[in-house]
C-alpha positions in Angstrom: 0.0 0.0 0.0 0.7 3.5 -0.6 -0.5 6.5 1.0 -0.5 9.9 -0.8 -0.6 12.6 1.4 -3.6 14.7 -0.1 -6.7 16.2 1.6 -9.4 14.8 -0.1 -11.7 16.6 -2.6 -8.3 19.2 -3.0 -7.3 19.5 -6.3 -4.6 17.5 -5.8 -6.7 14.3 -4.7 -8.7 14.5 -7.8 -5.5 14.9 -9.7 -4.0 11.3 -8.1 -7.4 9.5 -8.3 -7.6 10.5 -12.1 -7.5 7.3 -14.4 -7.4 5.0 -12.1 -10.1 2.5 -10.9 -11.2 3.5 -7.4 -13.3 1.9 -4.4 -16.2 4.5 -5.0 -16.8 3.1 -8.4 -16.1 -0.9 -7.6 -19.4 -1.6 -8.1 -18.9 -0.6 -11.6 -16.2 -3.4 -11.7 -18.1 -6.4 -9.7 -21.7 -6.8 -8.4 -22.5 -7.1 -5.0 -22.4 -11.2 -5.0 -18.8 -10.9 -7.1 -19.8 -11.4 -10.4 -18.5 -8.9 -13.2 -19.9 -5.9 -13.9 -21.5 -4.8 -17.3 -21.1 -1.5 -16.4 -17.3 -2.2 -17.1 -16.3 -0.9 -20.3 -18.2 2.2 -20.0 -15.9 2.8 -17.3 -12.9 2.2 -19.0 -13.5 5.0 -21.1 -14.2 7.0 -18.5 -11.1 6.0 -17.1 -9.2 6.5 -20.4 -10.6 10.4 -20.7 -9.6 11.4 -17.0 -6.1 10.0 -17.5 -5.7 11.7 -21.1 -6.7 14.7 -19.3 -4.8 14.7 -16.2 -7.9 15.2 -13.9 -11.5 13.8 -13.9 -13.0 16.2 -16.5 -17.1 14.9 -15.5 -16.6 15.5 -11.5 -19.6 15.3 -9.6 -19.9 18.4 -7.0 -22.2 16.6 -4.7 -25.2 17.5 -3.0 -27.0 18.7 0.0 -26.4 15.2 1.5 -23.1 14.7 0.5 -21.8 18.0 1.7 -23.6 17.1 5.0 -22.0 13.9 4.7 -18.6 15.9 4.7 -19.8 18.2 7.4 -20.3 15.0 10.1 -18.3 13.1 9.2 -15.7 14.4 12.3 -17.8 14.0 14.5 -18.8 10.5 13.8 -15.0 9.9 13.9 -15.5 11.1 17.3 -17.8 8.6 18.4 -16.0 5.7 16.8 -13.1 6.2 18.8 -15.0 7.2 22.1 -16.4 4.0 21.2 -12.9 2.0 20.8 -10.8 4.0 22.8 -7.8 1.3 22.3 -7.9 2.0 18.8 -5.9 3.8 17.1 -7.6 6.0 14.7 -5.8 7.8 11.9 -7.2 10.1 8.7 -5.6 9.7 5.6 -6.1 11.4 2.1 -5.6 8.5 -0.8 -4.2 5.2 -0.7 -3.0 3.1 -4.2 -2.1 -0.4 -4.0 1.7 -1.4 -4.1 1.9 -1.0 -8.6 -0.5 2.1 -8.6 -3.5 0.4 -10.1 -6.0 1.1 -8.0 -7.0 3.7 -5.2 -8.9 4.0 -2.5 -9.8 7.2 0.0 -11.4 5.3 3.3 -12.2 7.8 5.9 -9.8 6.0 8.5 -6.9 3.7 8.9 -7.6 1.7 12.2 -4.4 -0.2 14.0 -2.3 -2.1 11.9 -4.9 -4.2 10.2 -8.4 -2.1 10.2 -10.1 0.7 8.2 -13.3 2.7 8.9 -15.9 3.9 6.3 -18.2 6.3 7.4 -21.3 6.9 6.4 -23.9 10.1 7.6 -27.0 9.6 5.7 -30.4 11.3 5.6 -32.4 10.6 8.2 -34.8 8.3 6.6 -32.7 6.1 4.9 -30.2 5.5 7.7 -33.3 4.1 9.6 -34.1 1.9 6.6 -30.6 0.9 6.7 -30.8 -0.4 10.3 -34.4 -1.7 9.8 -33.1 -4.0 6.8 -29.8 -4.9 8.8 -32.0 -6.1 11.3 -34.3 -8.2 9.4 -31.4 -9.8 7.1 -28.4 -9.4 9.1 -26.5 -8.2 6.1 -26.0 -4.8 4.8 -28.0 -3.9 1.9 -26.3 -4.4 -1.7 -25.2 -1.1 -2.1 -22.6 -1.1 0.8 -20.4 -4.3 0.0 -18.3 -3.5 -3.0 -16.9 -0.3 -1.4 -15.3 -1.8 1.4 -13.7 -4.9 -0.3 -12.1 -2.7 -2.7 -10.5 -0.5 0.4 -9.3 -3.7 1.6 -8.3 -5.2 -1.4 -6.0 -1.9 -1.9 -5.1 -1.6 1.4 -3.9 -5.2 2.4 -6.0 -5.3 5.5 -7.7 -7.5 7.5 -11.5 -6.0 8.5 -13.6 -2.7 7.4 -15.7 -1.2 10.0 -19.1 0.7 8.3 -20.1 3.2 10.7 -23.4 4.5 10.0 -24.1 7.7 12.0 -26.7 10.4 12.4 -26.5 12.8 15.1 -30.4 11.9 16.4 -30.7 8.3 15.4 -28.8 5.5 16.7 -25.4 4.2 15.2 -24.9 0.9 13.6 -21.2 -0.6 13.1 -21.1 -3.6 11.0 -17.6 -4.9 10.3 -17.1 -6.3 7.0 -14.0 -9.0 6.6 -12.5 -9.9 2.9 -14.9 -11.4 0.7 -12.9 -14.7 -1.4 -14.8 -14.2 -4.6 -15.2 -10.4 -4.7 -11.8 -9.9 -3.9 -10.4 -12.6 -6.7 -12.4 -10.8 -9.5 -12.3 -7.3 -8.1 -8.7 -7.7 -9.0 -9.3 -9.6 -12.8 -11.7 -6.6 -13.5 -9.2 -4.2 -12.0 -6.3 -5.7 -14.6 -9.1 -5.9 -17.7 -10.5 -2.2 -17.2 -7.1 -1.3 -16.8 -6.3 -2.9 -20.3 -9.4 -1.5 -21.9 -8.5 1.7 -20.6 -5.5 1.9 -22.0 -6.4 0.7 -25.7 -8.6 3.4 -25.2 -5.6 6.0 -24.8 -3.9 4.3 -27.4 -6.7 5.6 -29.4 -6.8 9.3 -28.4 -3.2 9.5 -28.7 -3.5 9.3 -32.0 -5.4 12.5 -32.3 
């Protein structure tokens, strides 16, 4: 693993994460139960215009809820280490696997083998999100890919999902390395990364 000193959403962070595939996007790499994504390809050329570019050239600015998101998300830091006081909680800005393929930007490195993901969401939904953890014991589809990725990158052993709201209760569901996810999170990695690049072969001839 290596860990680039950026602040995240700085100019610089965008300029590190450009081309490359990246844990907020694994789901357009592998579905939720491991298989391949369709949404693949498509990606690739995404990839392939960032990295001709030198920066992601369609950013999304966020919203309301992600801006809150950003707002909270110290404070729910807070509480995870008032939580785990042995812990040892640390921030970091992005993180690329040993070669550089891939990157990641989890919201904490915990001890020597951990990471935390944080998520703040609207009020509703984080309620949905506990009522359906408690009726399936699982997190809902939508949270899977995300943290195998940050562990796939990262080399570690767990992922803690903290899901916080300042009124509602907390839910911490740790999510452990995932055999088949992880095995063709890193072929899709290797063939986006190959489409990508025919894709640059391309444009460079323009």
């Amino acid at each position: 693993m290596i860990i680039h000193n950026v602040e995240q959403n700085s100019d610089e962070w965008f300029a590190a994460r450009a081309g490359l595939p990246t844990a907020s996007e694994g789901s357009k790499l592998v579905t939720s139960k491991g298989e391949p994504s369709k949404q693949m390809p498509e990606y690739a050329i995404q990839l392939a215009a960032d990295l001709y570019a030198g920066e992601p050239l369609d950013r999304w600015k966020g919203n309301e809820w992600t801006e809150r998101g950003h707002e909270m998300e110290d404070r729910a830091r807070a509480f995870y280490e008032n939580s785990f006081e042995d812990r040892e909680v640390s921030k970091v800005g992005f993180i690329t696997d040993d070669d550089g393929r891939a990157g990641a930007s989890p919201d904490s490195m915990v001890d020597e083998d951990g990471m935390l993901e944080i998520k703040c969401l609207k009020a509703s939904t984080h309620v949905k999100l506990i009522v359906f953890y408690e009726r399936n014991k699982r997190l809902p589809s939508d949270y899977i890919v995300q943290p195998q990725f940050q562990m796939l990158v990262a080399e570690r052993e767990w992922n803690d999902m903290l899901f916080w709201h300042p009124e509602l209760p907390a839910l911490i569901v740790r999510q452990q390395p995932d055999e088949k996810i992880c095995i063709n999170l890193g072929l899709q990695i290797s063939s986006c990364i190959d489409e990508r690049d025919k894709v640059i072969g391309i444009l460079n001839q323009y």
